[in-house]
SEMAR-224821 format. One line per field, with one value per residue (C-alpha): residue number from 1; residue in one letter; x, y, z. Coordinates in Angstrom, 3 decimals, m for minus. Example, Ala and Ser with C-alpha at 12.3 -4.5 7.8 and 13.67 -1.06 7.14 Angstrom:
<sites>
i: 1 2
aa: a s
x: 12.300 13.670
y: m4.500 m1.060
z: 7.800 7.140
</sites>
This chain:
<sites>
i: 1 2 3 4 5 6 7 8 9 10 11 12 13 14 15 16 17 18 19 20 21 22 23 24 25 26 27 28 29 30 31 32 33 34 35 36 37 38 39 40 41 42 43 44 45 46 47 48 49 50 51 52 53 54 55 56 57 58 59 60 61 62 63 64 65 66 67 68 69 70 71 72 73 74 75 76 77 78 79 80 81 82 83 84 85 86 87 88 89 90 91 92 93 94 95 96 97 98 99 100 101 102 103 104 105 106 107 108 109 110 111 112 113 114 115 116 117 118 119 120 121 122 123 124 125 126 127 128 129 130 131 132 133 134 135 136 137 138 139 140 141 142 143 144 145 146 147 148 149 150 151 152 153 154 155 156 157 158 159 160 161 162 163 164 165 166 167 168 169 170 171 172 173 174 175 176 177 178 179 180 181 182 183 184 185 186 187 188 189 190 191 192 193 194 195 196 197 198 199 200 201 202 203 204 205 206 207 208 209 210 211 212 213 214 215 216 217 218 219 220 221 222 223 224 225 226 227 228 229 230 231 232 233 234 235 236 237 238 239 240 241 242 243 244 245 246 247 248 249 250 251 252 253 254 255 256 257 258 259 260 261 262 263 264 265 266 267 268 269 270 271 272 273 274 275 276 277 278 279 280 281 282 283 284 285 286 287 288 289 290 291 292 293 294 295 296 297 298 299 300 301 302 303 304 305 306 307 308 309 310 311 312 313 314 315 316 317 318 319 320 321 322 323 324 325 326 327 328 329 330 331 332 333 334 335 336 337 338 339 340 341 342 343 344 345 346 347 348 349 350 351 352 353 354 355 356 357 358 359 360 361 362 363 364 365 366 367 368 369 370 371 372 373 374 375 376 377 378 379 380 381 382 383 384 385 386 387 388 389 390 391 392 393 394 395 396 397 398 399 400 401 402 403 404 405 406 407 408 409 410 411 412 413 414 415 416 417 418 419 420 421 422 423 424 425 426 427 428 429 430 431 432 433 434 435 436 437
aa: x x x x x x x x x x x x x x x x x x x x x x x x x x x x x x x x x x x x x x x x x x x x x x x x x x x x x x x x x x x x x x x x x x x x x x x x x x x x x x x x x x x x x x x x x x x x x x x x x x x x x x x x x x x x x x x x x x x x x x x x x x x x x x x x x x x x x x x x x x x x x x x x x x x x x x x x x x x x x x x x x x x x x x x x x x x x x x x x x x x x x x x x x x x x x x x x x x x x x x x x x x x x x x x x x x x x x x x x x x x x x x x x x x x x x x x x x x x x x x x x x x x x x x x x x x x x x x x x x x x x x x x x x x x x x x x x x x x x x x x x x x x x x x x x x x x x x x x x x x x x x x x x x x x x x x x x x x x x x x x x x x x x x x x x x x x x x x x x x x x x x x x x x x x x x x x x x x x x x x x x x x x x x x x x x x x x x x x x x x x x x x x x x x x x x x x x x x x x x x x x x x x x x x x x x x x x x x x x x x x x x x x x x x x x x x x x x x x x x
x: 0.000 1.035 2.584 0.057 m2.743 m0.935 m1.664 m5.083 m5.203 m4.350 m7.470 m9.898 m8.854 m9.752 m13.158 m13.981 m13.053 m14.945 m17.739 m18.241 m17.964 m20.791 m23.256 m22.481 m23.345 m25.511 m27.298 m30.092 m27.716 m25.779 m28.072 m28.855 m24.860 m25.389 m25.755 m22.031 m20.961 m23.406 m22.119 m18.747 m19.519 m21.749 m18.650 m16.710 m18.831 m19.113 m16.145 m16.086 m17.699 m15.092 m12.368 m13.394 m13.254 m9.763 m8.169 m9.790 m9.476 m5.320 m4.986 m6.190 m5.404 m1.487 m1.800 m1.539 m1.814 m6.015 m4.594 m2.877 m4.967 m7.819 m5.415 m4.572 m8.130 m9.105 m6.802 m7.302 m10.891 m10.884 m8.051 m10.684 m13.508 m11.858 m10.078 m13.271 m15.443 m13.193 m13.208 m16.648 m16.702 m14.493 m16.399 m19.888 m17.707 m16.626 m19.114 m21.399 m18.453 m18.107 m21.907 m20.470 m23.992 m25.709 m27.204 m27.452 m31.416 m31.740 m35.217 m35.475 m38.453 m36.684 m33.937 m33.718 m35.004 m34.238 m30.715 m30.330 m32.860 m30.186 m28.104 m30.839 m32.060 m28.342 m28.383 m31.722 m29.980 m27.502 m29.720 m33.655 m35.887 m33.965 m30.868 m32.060 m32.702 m29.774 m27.324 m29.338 m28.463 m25.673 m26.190 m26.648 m29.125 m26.475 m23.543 m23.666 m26.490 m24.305 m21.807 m25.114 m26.490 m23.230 m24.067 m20.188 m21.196 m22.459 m18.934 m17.236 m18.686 m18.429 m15.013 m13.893 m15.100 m13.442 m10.056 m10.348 m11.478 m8.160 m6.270 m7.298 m7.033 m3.052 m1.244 m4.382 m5.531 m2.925 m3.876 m7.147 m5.245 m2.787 m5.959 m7.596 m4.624 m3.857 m7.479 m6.876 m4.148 m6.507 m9.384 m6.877 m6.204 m9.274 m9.894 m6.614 m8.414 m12.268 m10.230 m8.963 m13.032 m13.073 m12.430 m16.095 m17.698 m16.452 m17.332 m20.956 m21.517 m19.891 m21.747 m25.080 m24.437 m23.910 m26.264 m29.249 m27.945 m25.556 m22.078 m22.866 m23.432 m19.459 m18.605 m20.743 m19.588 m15.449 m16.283 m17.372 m14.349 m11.727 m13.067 m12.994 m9.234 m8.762 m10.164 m8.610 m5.277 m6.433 m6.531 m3.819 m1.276 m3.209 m4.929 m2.905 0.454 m0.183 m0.856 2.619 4.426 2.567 4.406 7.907 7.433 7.125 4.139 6.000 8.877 6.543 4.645 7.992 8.551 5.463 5.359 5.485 2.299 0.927 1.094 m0.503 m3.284 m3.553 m3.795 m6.130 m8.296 m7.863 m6.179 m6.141 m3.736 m0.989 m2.146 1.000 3.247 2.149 2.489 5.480 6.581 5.507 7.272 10.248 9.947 10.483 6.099 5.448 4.553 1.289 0.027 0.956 m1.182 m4.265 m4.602 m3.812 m6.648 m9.147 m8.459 m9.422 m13.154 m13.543 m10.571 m11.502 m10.602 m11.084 m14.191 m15.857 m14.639 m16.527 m19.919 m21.080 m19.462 m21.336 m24.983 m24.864 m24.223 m27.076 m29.295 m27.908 m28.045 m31.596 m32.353 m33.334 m33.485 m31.445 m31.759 m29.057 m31.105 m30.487 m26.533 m26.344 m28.442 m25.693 m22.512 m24.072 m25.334 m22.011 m20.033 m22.081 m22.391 m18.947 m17.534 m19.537 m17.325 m14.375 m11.840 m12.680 m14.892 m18.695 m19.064 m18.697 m22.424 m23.701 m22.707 m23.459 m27.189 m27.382 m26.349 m29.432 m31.827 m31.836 m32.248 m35.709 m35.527 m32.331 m33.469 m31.390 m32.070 m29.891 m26.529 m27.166 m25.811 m22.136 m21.952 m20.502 m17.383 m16.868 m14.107 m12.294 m13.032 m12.793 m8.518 m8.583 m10.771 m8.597 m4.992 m6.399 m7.869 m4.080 m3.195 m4.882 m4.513 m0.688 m0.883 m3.241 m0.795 2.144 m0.137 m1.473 2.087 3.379 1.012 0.867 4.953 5.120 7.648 11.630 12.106 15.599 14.701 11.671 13.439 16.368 13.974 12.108 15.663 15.869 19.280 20.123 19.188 20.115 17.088 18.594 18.653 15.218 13.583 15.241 13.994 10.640 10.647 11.454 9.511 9.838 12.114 11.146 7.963
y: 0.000 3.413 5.377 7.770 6.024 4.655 7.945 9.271 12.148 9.718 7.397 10.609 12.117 8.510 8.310 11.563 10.606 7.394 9.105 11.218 8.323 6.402 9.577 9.926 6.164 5.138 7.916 5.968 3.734 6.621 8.479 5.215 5.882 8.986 7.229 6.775 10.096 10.278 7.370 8.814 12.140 10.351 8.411 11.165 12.895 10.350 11.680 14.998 15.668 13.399 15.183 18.782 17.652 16.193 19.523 22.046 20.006 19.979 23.118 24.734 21.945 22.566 26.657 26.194 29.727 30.453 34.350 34.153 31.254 34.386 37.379 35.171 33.966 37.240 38.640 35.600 35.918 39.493 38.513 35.100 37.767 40.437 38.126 35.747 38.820 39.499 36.043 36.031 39.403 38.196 35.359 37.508 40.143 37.185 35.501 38.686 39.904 36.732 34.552 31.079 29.751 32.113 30.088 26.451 27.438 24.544 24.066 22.929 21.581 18.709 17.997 15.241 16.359 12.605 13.313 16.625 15.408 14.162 17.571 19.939 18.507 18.318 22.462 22.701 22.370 24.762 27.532 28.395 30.523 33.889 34.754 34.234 30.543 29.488 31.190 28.779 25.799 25.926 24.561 20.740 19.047 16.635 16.345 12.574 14.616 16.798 13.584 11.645 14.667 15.391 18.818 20.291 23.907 22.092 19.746 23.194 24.637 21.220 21.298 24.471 23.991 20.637 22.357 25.020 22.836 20.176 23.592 24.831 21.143 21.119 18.226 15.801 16.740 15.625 12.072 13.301 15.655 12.666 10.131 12.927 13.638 9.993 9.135 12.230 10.267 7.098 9.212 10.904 7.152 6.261 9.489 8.512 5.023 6.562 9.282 5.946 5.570 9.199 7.595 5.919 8.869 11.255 8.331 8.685 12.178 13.135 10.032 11.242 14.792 14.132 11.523 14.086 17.251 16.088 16.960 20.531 21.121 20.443 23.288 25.490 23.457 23.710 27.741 27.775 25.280 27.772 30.214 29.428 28.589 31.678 32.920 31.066 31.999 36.235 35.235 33.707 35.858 39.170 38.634 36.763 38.242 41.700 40.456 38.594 41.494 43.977 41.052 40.943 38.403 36.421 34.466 32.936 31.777 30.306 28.483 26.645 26.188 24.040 22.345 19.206 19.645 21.429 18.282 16.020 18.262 19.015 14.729 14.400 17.443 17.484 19.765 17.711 15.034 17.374 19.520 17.688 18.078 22.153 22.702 20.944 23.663 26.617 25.925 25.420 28.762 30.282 30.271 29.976 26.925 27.696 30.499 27.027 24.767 27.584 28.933 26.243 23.743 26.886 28.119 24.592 25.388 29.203 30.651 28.938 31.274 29.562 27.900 31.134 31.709 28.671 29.468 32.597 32.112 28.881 30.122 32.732 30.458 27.942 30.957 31.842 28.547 28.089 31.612 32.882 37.085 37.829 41.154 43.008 42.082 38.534 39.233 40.512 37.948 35.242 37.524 37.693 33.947 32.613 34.340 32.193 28.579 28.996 28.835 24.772 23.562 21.468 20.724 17.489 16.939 16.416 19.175 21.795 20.611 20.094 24.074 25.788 24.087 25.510 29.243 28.564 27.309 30.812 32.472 30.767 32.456 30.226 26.502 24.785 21.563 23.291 21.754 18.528 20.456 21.674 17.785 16.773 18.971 19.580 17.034 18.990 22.528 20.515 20.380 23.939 24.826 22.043 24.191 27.931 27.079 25.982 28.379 30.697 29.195 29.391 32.783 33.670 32.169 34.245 36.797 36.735 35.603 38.892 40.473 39.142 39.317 35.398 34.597 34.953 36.517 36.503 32.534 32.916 34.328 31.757 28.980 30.555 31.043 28.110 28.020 25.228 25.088 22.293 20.146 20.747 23.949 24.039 22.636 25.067 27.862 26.347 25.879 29.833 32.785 34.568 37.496 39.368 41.939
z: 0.000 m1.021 1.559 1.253 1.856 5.290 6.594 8.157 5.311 2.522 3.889 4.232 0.666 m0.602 1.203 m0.492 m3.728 m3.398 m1.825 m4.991 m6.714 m5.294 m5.213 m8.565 m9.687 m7.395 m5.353 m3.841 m1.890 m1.329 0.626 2.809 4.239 6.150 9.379 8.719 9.449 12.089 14.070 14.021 15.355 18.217 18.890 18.910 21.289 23.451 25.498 24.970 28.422 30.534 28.089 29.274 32.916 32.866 30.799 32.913 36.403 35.471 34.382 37.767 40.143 38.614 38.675 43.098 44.062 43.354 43.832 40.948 39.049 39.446 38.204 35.323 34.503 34.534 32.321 30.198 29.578 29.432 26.139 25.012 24.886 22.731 20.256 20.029 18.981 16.517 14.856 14.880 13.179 10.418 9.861 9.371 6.967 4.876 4.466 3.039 0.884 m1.213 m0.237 m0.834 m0.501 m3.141 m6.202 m4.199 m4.062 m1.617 m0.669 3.706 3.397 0.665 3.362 5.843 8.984 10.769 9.323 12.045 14.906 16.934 16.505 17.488 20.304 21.851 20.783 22.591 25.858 24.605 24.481 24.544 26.718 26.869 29.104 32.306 31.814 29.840 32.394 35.012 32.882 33.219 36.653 36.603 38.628 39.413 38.707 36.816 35.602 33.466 32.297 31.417 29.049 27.359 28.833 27.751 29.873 32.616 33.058 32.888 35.488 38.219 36.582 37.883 41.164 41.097 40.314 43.292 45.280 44.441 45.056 48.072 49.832 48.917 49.664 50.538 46.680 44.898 44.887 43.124 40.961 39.609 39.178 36.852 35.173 34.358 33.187 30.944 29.411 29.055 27.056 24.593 24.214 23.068 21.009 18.817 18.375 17.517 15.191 12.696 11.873 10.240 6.788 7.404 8.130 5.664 2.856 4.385 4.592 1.348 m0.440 1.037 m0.036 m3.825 m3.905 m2.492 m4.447 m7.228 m8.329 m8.312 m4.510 m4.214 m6.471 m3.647 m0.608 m2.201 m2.218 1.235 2.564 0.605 1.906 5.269 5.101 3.608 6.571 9.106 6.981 7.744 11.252 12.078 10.099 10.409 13.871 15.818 14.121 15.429 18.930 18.826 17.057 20.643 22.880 20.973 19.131 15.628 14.600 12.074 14.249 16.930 13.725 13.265 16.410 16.992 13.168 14.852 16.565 13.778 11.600 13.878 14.237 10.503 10.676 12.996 12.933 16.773 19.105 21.765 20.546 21.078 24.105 26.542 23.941 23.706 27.281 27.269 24.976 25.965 29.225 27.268 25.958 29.634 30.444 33.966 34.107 36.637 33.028 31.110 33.213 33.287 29.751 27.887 29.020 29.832 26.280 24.759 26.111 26.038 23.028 20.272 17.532 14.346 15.548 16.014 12.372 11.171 13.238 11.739 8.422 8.470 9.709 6.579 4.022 5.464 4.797 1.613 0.629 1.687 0.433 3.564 4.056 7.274 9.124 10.517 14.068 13.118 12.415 16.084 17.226 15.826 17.016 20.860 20.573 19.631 21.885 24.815 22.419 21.322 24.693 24.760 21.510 21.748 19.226 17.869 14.931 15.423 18.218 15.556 14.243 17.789 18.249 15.641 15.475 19.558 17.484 14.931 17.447 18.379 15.084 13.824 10.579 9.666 8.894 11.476 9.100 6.823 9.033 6.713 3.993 5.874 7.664 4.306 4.452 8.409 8.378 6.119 7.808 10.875 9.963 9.695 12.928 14.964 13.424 13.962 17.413 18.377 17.096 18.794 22.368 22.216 20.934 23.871 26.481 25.331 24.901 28.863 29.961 28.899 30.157 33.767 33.237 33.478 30.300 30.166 27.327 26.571 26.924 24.693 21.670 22.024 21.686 18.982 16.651 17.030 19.380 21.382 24.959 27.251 28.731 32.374 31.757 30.351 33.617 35.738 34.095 34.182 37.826 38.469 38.329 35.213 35.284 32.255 32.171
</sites>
């Protein structure tokens, strides 16, 4: 077998091109695979919730001092908040400068509505009833309530407490601390095995896609998955390249300094498979390792960059698409929604759907059903989200580091040219407070 083809990518490029294939020839069995692509995003967020815990639990449990876990997390949000906006922003002006869904004069009522059920009933929890009540769902009744649901907000919250709790106790929480931290180890496990089934789904949805619509949805659906790198591309060197230049430094020389990382994700469309490995060096950088342990696995629920990209560039091409009129109330309604729904997605594929149909339950005048039509190409948007959202987090953690005065910079730059620094020397300078502000 081709080298190629030995990879995850190879195997996913070859399910599309088969996929295509079989709508093509034989569209009535074609449409019978969808359940493919849904079983692997049901599989995939099957541990998303105990995922969330683990990340969040470590990060705070490892920060110690809560005085400075709460000046950091502070300053952290305030920087998630700002940066987020401005994602979501992008995606909105995007997608109205260039409509990638214009001329697809898809008709909801012809769609699948079986094909989403199991989507927008997730989103339901996600939002619904105003403010007031989704602010006080956010409050399990229980909390195996909250694992049982899936409820990704919910697990945030218990996992929080969890971690302040594990902080304040000291010593007699480190037991706890190591258990969570070692099961974390054990799901990442079983996401790399789920993650070898994404062949299967992307042959589904892609099958079920040209089957329904023909060949000439995937000149529409290409438009809106270029465009979205494109995007993702703006932010990154645009975006997040100013913020580095305001902190000293080079996006381009901390890109090569992670390309390792960088390539599994682009692999595996999920952040997550590198998140030690990230830590690990960003503390090599000269990152207190307590900003490390905080933003890093707080950023993986609430900075998610090129996911807020994706949701309201996205929900205007389902309306295009669908030719539904959107007011500029509904525009506002999507930026203020997603700022709150965007902070419940996780980097692996299949959440991305869950989201975004919790940002449409909220907009009526957007056919929610019209998610069926984006399922087909997620995985592939899905490798850009996954790379822009890392991105984004390490960015934000030099970013807050800087500002709290937590990096060595003379350290910092050495790593990122790329000279040689001794491993012993590394872990000292990890262990210290940062001396640079």
């Amino acid at each position: 077998m081709p080298r190629f083809l030995r990879s995850l990518f190879g195997q996913v490029v070859l399910a599309l091109v088969v996929g295509v294939l079989l709508g093509l020839l034989i569209p009535d069995f074609s449409i019978k695979l969808k359940p493919l692509g849904d079983a692997f995003i049901k599989l995939i967020k099957m541990i998303i919730p105990v995922l969330v815990f683990c990340v969040v639990v470590h990060g705070i449990a490892g920060a110690g001092d809560l005085k400075r876990v709460g000046r950091v997390g502070v300053k952290a949000l305030v920087y998630f908040e700002v940066v987020t906006t401005v994602a979501l922003g992008l995606g909105l002006l995007l997608a109205f400068v260039f409509q990638p869904g214009a001329g697809m004069n898809v008709d909801p009522k012809a769609l699948d509505a079986k094909a989403m059920s199991a989507y927008v009933d997730t989103a339901s929890k996600l939002t619904g009833g105003g403010t007031v009540e989704f602010l006080m769902k956010l409050i399990p009744t229980t909390v195996i309530d909250a694992f049982a649901k899936g409820d990704v907000l919910q697990v945030l919250l218990f996992a929080i407490l969890f971690g302040c709790a594990l902080a304040l106790i000291g010593e007699r929480g480190k037991a706890v601390a190591g258990f969570v931290d070692d099961l974390s180890h054990v799901i990442f496990k079983i996401m790399g095995i789920l993650i070898k089934l994404a062949p299967l789904g992307v042959l589904g949805a892609i099958a079920f896609t040209v089957g329904k619509y023909g060949i000439g949805s995937l000149k529409q659906l290409g438009m809106l998955v270029a465009l979205y790198y494109a995007a993702v591309l703006i932010f990154v060197f645009v975006i997040l390249g100013g913020i580095m230049r305001l902190c000293g430094f080079s996006i381009v020389k901390l890109l090569k300094y992670l390309r390792e990382e960088l390539t599994i994700v682009f692999a595996t469309t999920s952040s997550d498979s590198v998140l030690p490995q990230i830590m690990a060096k960003l503390r090599r950088m000269g990152i207190r390792d307590s900003t490390v342990g905080l933003v890093i696995p707080t950023g993986y629920s609430f900075n998610l960059d090129a996911f807020s990209i994706y949701i309201t560039l996205a929900a205007v091409f389902i309306a295009q698409a669908t030719n539904t009129p959107i007011s500029m109330t509904d525009l506002l309604t999507i930026l203020a929604i997603s700022l709150v729904t965007s902070k419940g997605a996780h980097g692996v594929p299949g959440s991305a759907i869950v989201v975004l149909a919790a940002t449409l339950q909220a907009i009526p005048a957007i056919p929610a059903i019209g998610l069926v039509l984006v399922l087909s190409v997620d995985w592939f948007m899905g490798i850009a989200r996954a790379l822009g959202n890392l991105v984004g987090n390490c960015v934000a953690t030099v970013a807050v580091a800087a500002w709290e005065g937590d990096i060595d910079r003379e350290r910092a730059h050495a790593v990122l040219d790329g000279k040689a620094v001794a491993d012993d020397d590394i872990d000292e300078a990890v262990a210290l407070p940062a001396t640079a502000h």
